[in-house]
mmCIF file as gemmi writes it, N, C-alpha and C atoms, coordinates in Angstrom:
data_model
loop_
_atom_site.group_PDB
_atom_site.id
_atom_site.type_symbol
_atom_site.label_atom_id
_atom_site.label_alt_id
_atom_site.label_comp_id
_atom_site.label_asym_id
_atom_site.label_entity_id
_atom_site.label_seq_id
_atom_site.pdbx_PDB_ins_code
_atom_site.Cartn_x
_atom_site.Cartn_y
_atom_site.Cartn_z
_atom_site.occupancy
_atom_site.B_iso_or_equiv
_atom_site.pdbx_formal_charge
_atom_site.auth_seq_id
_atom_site.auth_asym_id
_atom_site.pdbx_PDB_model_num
ATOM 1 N N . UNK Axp A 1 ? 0.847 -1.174 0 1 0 ? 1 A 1
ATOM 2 C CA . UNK Axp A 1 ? 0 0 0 1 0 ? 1 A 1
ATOM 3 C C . UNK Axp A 1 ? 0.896 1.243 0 1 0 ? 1 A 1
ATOM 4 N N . UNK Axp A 2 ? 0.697 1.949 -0.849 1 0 ? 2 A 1
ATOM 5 C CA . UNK Axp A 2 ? 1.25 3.415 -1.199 1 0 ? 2 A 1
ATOM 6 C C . UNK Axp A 2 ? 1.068 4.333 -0.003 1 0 ? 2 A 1
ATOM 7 N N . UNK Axp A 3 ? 2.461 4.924 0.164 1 0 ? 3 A 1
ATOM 8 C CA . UNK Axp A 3 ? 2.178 6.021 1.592 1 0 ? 3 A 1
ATOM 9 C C . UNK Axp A 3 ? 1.224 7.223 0.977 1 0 ? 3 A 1
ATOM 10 N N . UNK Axp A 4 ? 0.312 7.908 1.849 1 0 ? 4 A 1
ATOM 11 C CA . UNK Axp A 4 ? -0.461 9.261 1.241 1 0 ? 4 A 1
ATOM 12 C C . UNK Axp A 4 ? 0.862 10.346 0.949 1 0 ? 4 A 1
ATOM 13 N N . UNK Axp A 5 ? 1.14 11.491 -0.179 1 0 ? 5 A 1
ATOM 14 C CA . UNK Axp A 5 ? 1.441 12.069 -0.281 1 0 ? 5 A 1
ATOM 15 C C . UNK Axp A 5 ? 2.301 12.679 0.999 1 0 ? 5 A 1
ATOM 16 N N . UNK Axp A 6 ? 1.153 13.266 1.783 1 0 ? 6 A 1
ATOM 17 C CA . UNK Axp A 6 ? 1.528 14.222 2.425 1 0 ? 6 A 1
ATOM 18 C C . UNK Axp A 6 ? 1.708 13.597 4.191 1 0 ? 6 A 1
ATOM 19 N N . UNK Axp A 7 ? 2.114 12.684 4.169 1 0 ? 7 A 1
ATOM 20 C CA . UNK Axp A 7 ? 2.424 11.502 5.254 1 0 ? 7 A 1
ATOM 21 C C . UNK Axp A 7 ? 3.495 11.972 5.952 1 0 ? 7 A 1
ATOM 22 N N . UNK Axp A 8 ? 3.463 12.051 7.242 1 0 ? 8 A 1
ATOM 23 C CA . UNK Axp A 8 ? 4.4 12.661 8.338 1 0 ? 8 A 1
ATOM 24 C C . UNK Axp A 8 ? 6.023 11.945 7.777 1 0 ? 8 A 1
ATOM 25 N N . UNK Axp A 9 ? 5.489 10.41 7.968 1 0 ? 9 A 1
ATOM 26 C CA . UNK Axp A 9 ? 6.721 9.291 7.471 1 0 ? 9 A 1
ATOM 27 C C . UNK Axp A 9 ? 7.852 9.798 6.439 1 0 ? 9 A 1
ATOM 28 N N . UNK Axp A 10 ? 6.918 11.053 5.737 1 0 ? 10 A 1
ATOM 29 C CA . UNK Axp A 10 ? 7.907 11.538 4.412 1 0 ? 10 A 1
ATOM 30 C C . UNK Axp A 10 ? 8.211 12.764 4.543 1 0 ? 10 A 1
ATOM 31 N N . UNK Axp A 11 ? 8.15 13.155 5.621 1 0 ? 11 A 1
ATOM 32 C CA . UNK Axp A 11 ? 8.192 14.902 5.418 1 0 ? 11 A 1
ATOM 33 C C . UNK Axp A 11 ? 9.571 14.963 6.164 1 0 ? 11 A 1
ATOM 34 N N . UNK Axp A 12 ? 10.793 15.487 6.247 1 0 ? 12 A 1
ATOM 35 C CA . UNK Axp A 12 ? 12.083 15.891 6.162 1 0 ? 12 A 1
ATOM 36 C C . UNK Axp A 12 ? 11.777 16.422 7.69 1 0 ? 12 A 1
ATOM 37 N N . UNK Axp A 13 ? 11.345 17.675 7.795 1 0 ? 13 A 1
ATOM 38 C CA . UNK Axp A 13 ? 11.205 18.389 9.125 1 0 ? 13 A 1
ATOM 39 C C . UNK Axp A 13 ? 10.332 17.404 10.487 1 0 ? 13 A 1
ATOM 40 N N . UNK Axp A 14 ? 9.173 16.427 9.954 1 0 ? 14 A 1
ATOM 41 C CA . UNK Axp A 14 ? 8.861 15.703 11.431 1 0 ? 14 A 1
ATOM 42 C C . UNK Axp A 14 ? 10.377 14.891 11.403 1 0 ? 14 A 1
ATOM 43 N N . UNK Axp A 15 ? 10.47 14.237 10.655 1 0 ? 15 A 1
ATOM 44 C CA . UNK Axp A 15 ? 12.172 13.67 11.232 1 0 ? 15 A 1
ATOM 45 C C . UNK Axp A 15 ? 12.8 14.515 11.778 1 0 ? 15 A 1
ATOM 46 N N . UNK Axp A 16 ? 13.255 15.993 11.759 1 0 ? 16 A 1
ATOM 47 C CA . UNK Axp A 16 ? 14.292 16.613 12.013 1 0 ? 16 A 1
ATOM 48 C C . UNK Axp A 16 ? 14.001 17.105 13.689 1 0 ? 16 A 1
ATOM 49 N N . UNK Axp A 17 ? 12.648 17.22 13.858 1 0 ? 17 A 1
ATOM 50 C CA . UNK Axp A 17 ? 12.196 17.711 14.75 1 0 ? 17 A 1
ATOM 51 C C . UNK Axp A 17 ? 12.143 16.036 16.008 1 0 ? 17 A 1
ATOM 52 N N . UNK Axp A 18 ? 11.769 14.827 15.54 1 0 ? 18 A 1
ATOM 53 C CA . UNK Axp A 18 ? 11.992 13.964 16.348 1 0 ? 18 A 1
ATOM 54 C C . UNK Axp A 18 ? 13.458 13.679 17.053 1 0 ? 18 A 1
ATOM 55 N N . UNK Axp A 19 ? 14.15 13.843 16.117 1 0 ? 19 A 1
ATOM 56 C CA . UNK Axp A 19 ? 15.453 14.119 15.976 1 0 ? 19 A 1
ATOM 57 C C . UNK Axp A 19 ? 16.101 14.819 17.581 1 0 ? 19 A 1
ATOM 58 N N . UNK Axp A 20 ? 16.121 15.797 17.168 1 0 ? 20 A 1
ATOM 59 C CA . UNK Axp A 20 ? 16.357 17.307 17.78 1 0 ? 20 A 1
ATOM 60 C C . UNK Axp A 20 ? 15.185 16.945 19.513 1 0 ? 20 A 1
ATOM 61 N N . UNK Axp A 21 ? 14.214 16.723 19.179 1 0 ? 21 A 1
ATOM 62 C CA . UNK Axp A 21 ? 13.623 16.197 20.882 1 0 ? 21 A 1
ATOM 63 C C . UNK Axp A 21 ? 14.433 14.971 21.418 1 0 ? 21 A 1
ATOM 64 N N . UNK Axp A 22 ? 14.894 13.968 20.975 1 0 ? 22 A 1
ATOM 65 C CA . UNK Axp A 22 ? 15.53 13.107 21.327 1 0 ? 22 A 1
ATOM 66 C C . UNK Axp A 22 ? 17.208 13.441 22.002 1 0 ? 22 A 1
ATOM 67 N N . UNK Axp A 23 ? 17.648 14.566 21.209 1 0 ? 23 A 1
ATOM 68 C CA . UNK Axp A 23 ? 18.826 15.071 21.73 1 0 ? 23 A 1
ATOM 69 C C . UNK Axp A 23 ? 18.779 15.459 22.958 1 0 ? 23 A 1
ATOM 70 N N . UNK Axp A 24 ? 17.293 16.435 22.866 1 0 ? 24 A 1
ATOM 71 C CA . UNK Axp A 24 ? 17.564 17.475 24.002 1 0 ? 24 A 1
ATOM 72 C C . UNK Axp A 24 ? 17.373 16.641 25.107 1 0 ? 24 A 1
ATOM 73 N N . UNK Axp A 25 ? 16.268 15.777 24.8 1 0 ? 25 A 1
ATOM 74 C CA . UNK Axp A 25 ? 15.775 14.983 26.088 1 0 ? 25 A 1
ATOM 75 C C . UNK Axp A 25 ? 16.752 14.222 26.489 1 0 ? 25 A 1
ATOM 76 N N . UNK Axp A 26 ? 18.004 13.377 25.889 1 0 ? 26 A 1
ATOM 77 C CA . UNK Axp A 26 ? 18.925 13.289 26.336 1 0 ? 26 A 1
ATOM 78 C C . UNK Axp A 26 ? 20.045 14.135 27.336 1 0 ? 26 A 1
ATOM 79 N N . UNK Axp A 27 ? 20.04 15.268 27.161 1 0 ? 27 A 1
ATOM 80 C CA . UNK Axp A 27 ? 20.954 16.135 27.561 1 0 ? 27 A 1
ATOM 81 C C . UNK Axp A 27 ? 19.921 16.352 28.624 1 0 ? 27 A 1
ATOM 82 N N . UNK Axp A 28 ? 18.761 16.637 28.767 1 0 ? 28 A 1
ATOM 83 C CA . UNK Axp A 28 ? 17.956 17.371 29.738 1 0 ? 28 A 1
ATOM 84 C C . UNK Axp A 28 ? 17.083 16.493 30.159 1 0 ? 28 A 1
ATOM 85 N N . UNK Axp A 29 ? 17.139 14.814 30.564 1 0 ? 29 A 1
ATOM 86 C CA . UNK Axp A 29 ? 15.936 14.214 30.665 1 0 ? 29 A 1
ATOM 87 C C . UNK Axp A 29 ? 14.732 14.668 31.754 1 0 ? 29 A 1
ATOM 88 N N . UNK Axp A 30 ? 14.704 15.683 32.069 1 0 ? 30 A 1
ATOM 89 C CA . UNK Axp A 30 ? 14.137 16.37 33.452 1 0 ? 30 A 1
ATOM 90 C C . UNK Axp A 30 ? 12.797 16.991 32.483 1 0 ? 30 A 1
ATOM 91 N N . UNK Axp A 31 ? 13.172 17.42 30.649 1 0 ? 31 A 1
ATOM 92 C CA . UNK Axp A 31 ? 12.392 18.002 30.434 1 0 ? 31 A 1
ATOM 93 C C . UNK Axp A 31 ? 11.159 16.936 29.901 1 0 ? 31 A 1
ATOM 94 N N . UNK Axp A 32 ? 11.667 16.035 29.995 1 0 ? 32 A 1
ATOM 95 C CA . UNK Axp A 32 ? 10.622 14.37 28.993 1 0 ? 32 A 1
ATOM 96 C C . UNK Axp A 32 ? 9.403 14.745 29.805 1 0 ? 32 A 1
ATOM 97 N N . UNK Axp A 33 ? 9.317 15.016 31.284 1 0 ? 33 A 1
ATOM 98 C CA . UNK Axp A 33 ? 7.847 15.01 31.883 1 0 ? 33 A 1
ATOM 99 C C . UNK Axp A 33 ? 7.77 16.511 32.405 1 0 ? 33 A 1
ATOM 100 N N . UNK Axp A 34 ? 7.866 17.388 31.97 1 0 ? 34 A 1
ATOM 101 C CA . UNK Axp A 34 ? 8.126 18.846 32.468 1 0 ? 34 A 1
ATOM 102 C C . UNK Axp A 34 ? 5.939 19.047 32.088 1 0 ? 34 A 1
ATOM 103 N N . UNK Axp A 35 ? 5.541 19.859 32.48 1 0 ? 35 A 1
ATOM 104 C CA . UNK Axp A 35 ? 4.603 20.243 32.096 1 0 ? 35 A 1
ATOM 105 C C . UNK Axp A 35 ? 4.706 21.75 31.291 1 0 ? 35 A 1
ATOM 106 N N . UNK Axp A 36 ? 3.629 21.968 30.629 1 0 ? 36 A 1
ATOM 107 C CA . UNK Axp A 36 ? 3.48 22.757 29.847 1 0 ? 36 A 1
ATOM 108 C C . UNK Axp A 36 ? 3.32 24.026 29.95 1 0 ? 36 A 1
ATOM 109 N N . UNK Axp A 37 ? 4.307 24.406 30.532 1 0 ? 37 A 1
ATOM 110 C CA . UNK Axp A 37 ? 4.727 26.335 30.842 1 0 ? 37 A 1
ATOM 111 C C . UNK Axp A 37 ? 5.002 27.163 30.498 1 0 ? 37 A 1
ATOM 112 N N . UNK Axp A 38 ? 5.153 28.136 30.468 1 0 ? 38 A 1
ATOM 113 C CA . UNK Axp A 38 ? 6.212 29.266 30.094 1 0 ? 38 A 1
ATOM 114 C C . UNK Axp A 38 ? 7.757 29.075 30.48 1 0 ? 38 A 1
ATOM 115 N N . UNK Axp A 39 ? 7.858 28.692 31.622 1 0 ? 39 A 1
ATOM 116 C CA . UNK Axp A 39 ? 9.056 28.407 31.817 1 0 ? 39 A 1
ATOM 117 C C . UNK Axp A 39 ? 9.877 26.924 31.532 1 0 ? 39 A 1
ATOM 118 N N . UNK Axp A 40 ? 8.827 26.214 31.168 1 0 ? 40 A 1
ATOM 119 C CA . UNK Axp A 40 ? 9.489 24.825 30.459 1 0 ? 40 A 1
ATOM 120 C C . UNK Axp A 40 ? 9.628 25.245 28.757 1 0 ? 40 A 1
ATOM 121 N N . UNK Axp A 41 ? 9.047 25.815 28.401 1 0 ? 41 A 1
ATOM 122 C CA . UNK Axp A 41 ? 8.988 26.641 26.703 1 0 ? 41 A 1
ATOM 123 C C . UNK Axp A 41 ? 10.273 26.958 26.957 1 0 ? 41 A 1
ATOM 124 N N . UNK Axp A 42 ? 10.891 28.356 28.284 1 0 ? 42 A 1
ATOM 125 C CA . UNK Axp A 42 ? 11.978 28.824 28.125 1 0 ? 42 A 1
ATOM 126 C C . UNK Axp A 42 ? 13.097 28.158 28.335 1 0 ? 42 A 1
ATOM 127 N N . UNK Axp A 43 ? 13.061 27.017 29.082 1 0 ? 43 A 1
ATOM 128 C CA . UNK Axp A 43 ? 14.398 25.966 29.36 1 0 ? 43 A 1
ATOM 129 C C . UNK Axp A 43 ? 14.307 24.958 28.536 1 0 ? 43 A 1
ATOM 130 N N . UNK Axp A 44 ? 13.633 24.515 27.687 1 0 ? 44 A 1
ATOM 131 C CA . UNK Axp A 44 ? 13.289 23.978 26.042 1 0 ? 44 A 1
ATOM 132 C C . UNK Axp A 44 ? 13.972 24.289 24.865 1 0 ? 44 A 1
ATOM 133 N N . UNK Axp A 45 ? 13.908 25.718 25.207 1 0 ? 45 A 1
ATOM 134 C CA . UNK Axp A 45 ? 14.667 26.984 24.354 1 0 ? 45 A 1
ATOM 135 C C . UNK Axp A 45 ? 15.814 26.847 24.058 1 0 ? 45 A 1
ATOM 136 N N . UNK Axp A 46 ? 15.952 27.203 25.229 1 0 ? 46 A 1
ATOM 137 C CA . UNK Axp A 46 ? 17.625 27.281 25.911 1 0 ? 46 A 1
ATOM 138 C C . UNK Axp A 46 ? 18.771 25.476 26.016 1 0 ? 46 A 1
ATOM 139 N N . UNK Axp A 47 ? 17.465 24.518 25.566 1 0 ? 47 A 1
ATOM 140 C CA . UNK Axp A 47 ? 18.141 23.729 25.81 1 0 ? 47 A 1
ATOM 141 C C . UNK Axp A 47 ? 18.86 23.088 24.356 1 0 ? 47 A 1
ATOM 142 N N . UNK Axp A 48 ? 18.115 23.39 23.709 1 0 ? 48 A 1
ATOM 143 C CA . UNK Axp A 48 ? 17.936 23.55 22.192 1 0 ? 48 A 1
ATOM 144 C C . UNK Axp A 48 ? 19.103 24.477 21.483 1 0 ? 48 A 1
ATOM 145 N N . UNK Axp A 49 ? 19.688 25.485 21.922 1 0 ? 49 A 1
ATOM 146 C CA . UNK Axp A 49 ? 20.212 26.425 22.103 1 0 ? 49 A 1
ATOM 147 C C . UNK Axp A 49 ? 21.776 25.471 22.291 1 0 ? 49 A 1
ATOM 148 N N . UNK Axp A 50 ? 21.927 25.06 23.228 1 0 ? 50 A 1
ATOM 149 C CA . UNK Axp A 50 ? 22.937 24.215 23.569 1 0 ? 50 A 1
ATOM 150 C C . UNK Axp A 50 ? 23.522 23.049 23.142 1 0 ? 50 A 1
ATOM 151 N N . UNK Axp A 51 ? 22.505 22.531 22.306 1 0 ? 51 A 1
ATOM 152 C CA . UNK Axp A 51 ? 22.46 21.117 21.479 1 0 ? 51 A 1
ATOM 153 C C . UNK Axp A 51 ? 23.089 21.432 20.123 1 0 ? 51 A 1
């Protein structure tokens, strides 16, 4: 069965972006269960920043 066109599986950036969370969450595993803040956005940032 043929993937749809526009299928996450094929798109360049969801890879790049799974990618790139896997790093950070490595470096920062504190942020894997962080809840959804302003200040987890800003140490997200910053962690990203560092990677």
């Amino acid at each position: 069965m043929p993937w749809p066109p526009y299928s996450p599986d094929l798109n360049p950036k969801e890879n790049l972006w799974a990618l790139l969370k896997q790093e950070i969450y490595k470096l920062h595993p504190e942020l894997e269960h962080a809840s959804d803040t302003v200040a987890t956005k800003r140490a997200l940032i910053e962690a990203a920043k560092e990677a």
